[in-house]
C-alpha positions in Angstrom: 92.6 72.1 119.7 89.7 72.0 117.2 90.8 70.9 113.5 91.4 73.0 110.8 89.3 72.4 107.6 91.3 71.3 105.0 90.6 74.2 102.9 91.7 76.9 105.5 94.9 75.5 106.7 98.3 76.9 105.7 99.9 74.1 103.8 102.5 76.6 102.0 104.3 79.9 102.9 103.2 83.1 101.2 106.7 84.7 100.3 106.1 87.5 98.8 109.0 88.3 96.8 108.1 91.0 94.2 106.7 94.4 94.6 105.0 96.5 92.1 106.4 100.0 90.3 106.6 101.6 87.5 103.8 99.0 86.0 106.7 96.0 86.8 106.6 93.1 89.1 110.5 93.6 90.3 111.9 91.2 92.0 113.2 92.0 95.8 116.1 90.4 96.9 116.8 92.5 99.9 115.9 91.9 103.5 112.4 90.3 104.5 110.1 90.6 107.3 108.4 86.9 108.5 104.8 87.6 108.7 103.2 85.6 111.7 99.5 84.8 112.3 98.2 84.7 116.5 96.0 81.7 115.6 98.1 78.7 116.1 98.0 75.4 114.2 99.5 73.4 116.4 98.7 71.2 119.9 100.7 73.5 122.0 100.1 77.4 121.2 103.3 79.0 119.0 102.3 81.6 116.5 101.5 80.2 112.8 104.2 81.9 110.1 102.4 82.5 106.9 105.2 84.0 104.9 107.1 87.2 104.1 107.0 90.0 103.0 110.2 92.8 102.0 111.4 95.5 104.2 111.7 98.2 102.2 113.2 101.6 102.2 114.4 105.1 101.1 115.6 103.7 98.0 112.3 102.0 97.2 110.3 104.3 98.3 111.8 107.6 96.1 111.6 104.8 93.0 107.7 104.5 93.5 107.5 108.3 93.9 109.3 109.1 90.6 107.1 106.4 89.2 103.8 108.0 90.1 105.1 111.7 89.1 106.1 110.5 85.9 102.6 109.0 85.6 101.2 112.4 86.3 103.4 114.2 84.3 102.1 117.8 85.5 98.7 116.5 84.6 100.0 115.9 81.1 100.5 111.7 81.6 98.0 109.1 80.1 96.0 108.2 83.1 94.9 111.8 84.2 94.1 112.8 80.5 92.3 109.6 79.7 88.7 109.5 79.1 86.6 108.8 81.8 85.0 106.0 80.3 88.5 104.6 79.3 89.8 104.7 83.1 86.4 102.9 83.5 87.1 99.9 82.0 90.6 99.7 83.7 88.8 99.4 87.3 86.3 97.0 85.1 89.0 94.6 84.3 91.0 94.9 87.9 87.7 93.8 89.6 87.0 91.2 87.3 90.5 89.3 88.1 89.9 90.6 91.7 86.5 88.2 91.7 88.9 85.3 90.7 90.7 85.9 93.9 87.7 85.8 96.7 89.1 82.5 98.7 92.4 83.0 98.6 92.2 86.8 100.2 89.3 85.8 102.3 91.6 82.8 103.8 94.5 85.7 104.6 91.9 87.8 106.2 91.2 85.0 108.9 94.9 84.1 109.5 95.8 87.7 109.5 93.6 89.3 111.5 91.6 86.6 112.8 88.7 88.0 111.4 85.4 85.1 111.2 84.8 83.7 108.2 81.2 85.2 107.7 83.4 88.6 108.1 85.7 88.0 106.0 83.6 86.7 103.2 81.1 90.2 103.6 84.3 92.1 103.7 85.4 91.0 100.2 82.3 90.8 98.7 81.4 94.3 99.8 84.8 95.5 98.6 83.6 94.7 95.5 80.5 95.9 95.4 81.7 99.6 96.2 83.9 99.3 93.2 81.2 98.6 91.0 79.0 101.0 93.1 81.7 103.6 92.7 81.8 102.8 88.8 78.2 103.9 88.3 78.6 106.7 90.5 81.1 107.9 88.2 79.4 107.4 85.2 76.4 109.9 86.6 79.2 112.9 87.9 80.5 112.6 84.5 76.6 112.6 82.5 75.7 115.8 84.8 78.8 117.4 83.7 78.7 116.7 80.0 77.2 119.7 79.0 77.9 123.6 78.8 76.2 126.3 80.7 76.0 129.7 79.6 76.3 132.8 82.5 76.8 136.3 81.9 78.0 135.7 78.4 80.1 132.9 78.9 80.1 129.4 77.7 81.7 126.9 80.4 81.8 123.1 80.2 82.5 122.0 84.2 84.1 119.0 85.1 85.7 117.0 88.0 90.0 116.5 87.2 92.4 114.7 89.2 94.4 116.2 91.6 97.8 114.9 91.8 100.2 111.7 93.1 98.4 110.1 96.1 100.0 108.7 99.2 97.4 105.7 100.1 97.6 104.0 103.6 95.2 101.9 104.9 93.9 100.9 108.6 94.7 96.5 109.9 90.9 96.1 110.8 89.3 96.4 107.1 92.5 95.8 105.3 91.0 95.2 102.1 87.5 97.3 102.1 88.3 100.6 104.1 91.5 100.8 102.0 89.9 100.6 99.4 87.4 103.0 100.0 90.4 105.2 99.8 92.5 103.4 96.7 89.9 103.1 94.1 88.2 106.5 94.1 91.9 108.1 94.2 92.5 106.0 91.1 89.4 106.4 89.1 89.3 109.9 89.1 92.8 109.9 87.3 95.5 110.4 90.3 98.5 107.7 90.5 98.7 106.3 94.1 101.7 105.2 96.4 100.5 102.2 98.3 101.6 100.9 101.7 99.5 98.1 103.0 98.9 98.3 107.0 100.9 96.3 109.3 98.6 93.6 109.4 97.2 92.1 106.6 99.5 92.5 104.2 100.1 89.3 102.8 96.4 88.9 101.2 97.1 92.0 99.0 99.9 89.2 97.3 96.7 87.6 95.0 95.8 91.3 93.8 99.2 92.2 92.4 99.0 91.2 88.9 95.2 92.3 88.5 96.9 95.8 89.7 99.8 95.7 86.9 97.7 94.2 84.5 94.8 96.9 84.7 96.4 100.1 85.2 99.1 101.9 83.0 102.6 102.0 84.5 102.9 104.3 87.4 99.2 104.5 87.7 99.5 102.0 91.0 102.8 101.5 92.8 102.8 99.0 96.5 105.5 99.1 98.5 106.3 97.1 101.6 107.8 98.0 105.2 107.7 100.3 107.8 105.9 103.4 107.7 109.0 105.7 109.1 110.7 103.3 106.2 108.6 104.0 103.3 106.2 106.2 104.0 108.6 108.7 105.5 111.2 109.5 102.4 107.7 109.6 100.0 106.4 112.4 102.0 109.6 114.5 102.3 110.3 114.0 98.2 107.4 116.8 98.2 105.8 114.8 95.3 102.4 113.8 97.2 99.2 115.8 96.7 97.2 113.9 98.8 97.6 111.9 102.1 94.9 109.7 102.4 95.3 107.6 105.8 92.5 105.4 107.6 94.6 105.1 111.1 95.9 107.1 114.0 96.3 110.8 114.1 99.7 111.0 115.5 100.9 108.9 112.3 98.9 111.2 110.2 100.3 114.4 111.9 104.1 113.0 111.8 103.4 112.3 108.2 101.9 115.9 107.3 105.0 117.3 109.1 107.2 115.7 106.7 106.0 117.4 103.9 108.2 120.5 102.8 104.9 122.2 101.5 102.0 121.5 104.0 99.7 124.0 102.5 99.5 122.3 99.0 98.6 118.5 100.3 95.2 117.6 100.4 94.1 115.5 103.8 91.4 112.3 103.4 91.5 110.9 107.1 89.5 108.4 109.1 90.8 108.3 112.5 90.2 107.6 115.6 86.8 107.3 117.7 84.9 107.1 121.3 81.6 106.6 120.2 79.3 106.5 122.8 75.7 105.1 123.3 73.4 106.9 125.2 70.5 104.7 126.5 67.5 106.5 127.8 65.1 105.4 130.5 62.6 104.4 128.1 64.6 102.5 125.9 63.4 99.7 124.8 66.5 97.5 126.9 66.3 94.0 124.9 67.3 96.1 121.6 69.3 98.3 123.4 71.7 95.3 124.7 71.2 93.8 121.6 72.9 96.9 119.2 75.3 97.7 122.3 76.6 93.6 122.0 76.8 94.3 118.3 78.2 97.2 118.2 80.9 97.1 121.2 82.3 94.0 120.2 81.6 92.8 117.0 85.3 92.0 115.6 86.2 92.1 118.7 85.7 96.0 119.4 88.6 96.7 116.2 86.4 99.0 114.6 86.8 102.7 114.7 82.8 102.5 114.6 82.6 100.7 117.5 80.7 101.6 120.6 83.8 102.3 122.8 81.5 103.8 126.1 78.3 103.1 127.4 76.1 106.2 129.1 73.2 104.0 130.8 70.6 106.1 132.5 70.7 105.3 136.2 67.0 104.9 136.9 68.2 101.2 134.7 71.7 100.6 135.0 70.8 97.7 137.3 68.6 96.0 135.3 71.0 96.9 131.9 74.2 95.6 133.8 72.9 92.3 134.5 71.6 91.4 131.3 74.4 93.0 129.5 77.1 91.7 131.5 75.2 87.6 130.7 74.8 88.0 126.8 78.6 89.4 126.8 79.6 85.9 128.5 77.5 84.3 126.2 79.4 85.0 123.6 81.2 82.7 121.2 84.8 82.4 121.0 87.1 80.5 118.4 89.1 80.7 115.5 87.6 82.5 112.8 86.6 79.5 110.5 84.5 77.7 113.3 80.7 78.4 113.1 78.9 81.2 114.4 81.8 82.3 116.3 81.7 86.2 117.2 84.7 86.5 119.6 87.6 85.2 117.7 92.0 85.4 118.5 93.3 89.4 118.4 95.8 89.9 115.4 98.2 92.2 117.4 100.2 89.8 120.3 100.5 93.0 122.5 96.6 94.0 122.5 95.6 91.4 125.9 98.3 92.9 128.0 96.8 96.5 127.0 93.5 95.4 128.0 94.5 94.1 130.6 96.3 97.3 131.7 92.8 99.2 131.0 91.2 96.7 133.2 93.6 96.7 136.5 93.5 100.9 136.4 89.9 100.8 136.0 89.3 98.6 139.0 92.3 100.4 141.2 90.6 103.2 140.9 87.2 101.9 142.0 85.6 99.9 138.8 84.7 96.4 138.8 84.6 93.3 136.0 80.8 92.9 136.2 80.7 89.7 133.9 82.0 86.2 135.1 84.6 85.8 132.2 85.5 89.5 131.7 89.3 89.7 131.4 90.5 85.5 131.3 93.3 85.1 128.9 94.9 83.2 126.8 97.8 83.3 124.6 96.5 85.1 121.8 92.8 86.5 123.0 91.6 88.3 126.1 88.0 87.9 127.1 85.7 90.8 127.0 85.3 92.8 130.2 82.7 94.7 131.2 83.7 98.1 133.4 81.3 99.6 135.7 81.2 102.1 137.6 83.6 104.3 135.1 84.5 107.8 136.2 86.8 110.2 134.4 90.3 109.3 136.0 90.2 106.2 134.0 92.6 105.4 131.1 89.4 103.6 129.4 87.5 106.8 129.7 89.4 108.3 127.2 91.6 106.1 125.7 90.5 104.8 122.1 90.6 100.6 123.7 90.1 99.4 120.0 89.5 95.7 121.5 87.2 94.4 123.9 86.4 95.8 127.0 83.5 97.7 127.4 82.9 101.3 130.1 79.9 101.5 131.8 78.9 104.5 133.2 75.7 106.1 134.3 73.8 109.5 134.1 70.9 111.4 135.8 71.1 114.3 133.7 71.4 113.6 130.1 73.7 117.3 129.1 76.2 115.4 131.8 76.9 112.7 128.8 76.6 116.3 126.3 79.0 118.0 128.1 81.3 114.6 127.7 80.9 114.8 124.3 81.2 118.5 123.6 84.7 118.2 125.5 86.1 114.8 123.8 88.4 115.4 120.8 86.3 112.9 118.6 83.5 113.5 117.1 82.4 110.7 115.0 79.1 109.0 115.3 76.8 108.1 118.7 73.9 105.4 119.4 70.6 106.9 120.9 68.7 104.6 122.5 65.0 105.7 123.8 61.6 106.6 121.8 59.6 109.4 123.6 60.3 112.0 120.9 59.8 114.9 123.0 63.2 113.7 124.9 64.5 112.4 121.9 63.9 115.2 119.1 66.5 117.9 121.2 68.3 115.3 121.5 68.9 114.8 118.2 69.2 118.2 117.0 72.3 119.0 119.5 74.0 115.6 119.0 74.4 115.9 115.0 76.5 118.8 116.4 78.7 117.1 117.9 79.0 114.2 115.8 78.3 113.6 112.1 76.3 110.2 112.5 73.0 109.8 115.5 72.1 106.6 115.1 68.5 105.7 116.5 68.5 102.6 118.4 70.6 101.1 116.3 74.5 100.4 116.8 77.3 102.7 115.0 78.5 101.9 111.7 79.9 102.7 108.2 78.2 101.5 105.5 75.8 101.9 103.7 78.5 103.2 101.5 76.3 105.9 99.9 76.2 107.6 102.6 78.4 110.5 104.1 81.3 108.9 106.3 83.8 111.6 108.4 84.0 112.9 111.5 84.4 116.1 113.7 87.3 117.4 115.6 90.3 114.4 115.6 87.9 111.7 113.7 88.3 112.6 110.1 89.2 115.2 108.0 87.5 115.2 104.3 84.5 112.8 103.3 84.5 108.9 102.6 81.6 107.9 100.7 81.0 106.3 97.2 79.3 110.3 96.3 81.6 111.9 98.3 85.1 109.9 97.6 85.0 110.7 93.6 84.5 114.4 95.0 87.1 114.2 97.5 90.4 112.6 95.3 89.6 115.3 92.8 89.2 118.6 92.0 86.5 121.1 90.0 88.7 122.3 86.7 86.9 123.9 83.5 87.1 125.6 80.0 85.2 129.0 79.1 84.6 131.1 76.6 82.9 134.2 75.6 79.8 133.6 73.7 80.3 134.6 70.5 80.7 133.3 66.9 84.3 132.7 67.0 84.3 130.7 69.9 81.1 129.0 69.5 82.8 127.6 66.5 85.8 126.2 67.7 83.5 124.5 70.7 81.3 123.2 68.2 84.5 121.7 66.3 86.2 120.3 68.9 82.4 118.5 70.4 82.6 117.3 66.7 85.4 116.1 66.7 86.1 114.3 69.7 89.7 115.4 69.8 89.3 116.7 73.3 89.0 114.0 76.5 87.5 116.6 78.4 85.8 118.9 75.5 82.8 116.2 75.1 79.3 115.2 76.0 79.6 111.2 75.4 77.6 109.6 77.9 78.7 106.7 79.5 76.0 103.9 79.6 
């Protein structure tokens, strides 16, 4: 067993004991949930317990919701009244006491989800960086909307307003950043959010707590612990969200939706699941090719919703691509996440190696084989990556979502037979195209950004940058994630008007004057 640095091992239990409502650390003195870690710490493998956290319910749940609608107050409440560059320097001060955090969260991420350290540090410090990111980008929607514009005899002053309470639950693979993508643009634009963190990593929202009470009037952020049928359940039949916004699967986000008596008026922000494939061309160039497909089927271990989850090889080099594939894959690193350059580390969920393995042994009953040496050896908490090939459509892992690592192989002749795949999948979220004769590649490209919303050109699939677009088509997403588009999507275009004359004018001119109004002005926010 390799030695755990001092400064990574888990010398104390995390028991978190308090939960946040109502702007109030309460106490909870009801019944606990033991939250374990797959990495061991010991000689013999046994799971690592790193604490608790409460198992919440109805009770709970209905206080956080009254909480938030009191914090809305029919739009009348502090937070979604408050001057923009007032809710500003709330987010200003939570990431401040956030920075003060960055070892302690990034030490949960690797026990949690036995994500590396070089992972987990990016994670947190990009977390950060979109809150600042999403800062500025609020300050220019608001200096493009200070003004009045005058149509057809009206005056108009145009602005972006919150929407409602928000319902915030966040995926186990980016606990901390891809909720947040979702938590911080829900709260800046002046909505109060429910939160539930995901079943795994949960304990390293604990250091974030008081920066949360501490920034944010009361109601403005509640977190609440537990199940999702638990918690998430009673919020959603109280009527009182506006908003689900969910980064997870789309039968949770459908039962959810269900629950809510009026269906019509909740606003939907989902990232869900994905079977992105790559498409590598006969003139691709094969050393980048394997290079992105490494990166980008198993990076994290394949837990990424952008991962590459199927692999359409042209057959002309399927040989050549399989062999050198199939070498780097069992070159690959493997250790817990603090040891150096590791890139295959211990899978957070203990059921996820049997369900591999159950891809792997239907894949090869029904004529595939493990092309790499090491493909599918377990251990106790981590299953090696195997590599499928030939894949053919009677295959679970042809159209199941694997969300770990094993990686399809399959090949084509005609390149509309991995179109047609596409166009009949229910995803639609991003694909790698590999190749460079642009007379292949430029029809390519315009049908494939039909099907998808993300071609990426010899290059792997992925989120960020965070300015740009992120959704999906069909069952992938529904609304847009982006630092642009998030303000955009967790709010809601609301104005005042007036009919151009001296009356009017003068009261406009008053209330600019004055700064009486929150909304009425045309400060700009440096």
């Amino acid at each position: 067993m390799n030695v755990i640095p001092e400064e990574y091992q888990i010398n104390t239990l995390l028991t978190q004991d308090t939960y946040l409502v109502n702007g109030e650390l309460k106490h909870w003195k009801g019944q606990t949930t033991p939250v374990f870690s797959t990495i061991s710490s010991t000689e013999k493998y046994e799971p690592t317990l790193l604490g608790s956290i409460p198992f919440m319910g109805e009770t709970e749940a209905l206080e956080a919701v009254a909480a938030a609608d009191a914090a809305y107050n029919n739009g009348q409440g502090l937070w979604p009244t408050m001057k923009v560059v007032d809710r500003i320097k709330c987010m200003e001060n939570f990431v401040a006491q956030m920075k003060t955090t960055r070892a302690e969260v990034v030490k949960l991420l690797m026990w949690e989800i036995g994500k590396s350290l070089g992972d987990s540090e990016k994670e947190f410090d990009r977390t950060v960086e979109y809150i600042y990111d999403t800062i500025e980008s609020l300050k220019e929607l608001n200096a493009r909307s200070a003004h009045f514009s005058k149509v057809q005899g009206i005056n108009a002053m145009v602005r972006r307003g919150p929407i409602g309470v928000v319902l915030c639950l966040g995926p186990y693979n980016y606990p901390l950043n891809e909720t947040f993508s979702l938590l911080i643009p829900a709260l800046i634009m002046g909505n109060p959010v429910i939160f539930k963190p995901a079943k795994h990593g949960v304990l390293l929202i604990s250091p974030l707590l008081e920066a949360f009470r501490s920034s944010f009037p009361k109601g403005v952020i509640n977190i609440l612990y537990g199940r999702g049928r638990e918690v998430a359940s009673p919020v959603m039949k109280s009527g009182k969200v506006d908003i689900l916004a969910l980064i997870g699967n789309s039968k949770s986000a459908i039962a959810l939706q269900d629950q809510h008596p009026n269906k019509n008026r909740l606003r939907l922000i989902l990232g869900l699941e994905a079977k992105n494939p790559a498409i590598i061309l006969p003139d691709a160039d094969l050393d980048l090719a394997i290079q992105e497909c490494i990166a980008g089927s198993l990076s994290f271990n394949g837990q990424r919703c952008t991962a590459l989850k199927i692999l359409y090889v042209h057959e002309s080099i399927v040989e050549e691509f399989n062999k050198r594939f199939a070498a780097k894959v069992d070159a690959l690193p493997y250790g817990n996440p603090w040891e150096k350059g590791v890139m295959l580390t211990p899978l957070p969920e203990k059921e996820k190696p049997a369900y591999i393995q159950e891809l792997i042994d239907d894949a090869t009953a029904k004529g595939a084989k493990v092309i790499n040496t090491k493909g599918g050896q377990q251990t106790d908490n981590a299953i090696f990556p195997a590599v499928l090939f030939p894949i053919n459509k009677d295959m679970r892992v042809y159209h199941e979502e694997q969300f770990g690592p094993v990686v399809p192989v399959l090949t084509f002749k005609d390149i509309q037979e991995p179109l047609n795949d596409m166009a009949e999948s229910n995803y639609g979220q991003q694909v790698s195209l590999f190749g460079k004769d642009i007379k292949t590649i430029a029809p390519l490209i315009d049908t494939l950004v039909n099907l998808v919303c993300r071609v990426n050109l010899n290059s792997s699939c992925q989120r960020g940058p965070d300015v740009f677009p992120f959704t999906g088509r069909k069952d992938s997403a529904v609304g847009t994630l982006s630092i642009h588009d998030a303000l955009r999507s967790f709010s809601i275009r609301t104005f005042v008007a007036s009919k151009d004359n001296e009356y009017n004018n003068a009261i406009l001119q008053e209330l600019l004057s004055s700064k009486e109004s929150n909304f009425i002005n045309t400060d700009y926010i440096l």
